[in-house]
N, C-alpha and C positions, 0 to 999 in steps of 0.2 A: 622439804626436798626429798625426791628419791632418787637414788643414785643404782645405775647397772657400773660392774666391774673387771677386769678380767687378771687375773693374778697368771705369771709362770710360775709355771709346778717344777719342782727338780727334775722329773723325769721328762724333761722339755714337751710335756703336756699345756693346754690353759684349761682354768677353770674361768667359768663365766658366772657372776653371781649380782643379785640385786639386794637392796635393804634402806632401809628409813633413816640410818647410822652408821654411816661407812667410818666414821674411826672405831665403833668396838667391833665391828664385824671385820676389818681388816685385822684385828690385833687380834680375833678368836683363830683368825687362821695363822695369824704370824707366830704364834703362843704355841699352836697344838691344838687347843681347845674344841677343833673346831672339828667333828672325824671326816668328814670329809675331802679333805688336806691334808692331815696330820702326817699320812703316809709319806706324802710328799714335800717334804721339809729339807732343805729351803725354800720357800717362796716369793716372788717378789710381786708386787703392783705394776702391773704394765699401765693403766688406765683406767678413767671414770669418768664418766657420762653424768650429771644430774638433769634432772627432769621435777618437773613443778606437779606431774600427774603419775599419779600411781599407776594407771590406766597403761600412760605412757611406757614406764619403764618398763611396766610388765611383757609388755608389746615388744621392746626395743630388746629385750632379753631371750626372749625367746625367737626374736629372728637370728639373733646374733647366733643361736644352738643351731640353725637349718644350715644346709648346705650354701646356701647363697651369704646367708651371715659369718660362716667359718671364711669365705671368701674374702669377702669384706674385712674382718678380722685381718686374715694375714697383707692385707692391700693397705689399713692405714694403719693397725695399734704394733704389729709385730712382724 
């Protein structure tokens, strides 16, 4: 399974992220580990999506970055 994500950032930012292993990739950002988060500590798991095709997430990941996906975003995850 591949899973897309979207974590709240402290700075009432989201980050949007995909990965093969969403419990060590959620625990790399919830740890520190992770630098692209780190700054923004605390953060929490708003949402996940899994997807059977890597194809998929990829796709569904990168709409969710566009204008129309940040929309979307705030209409059903936040």
């Amino acid at each position: 399974m591949y899973y897309v994500y979207i974590l709240k950032l402290s700075n009432d930012d989201y980050y949007v992220g995909r990965t093969d292993d969403l419990k060590r990739r959620i625990h790399e950002h919830l740890s520190g580990t992770e630098r692209t988060t780190k700054r923004y500590l605390p953060c929490k798991l708003i949402t996940y999506i899994s997807f059977e095709s890597r194809d998929k997430s990829f796709k569904f990941e990168k709409y969710l970055k566009t204008g129309s996906g940040l929309a979307f975003r705030k209409r059903h995850f936040v």
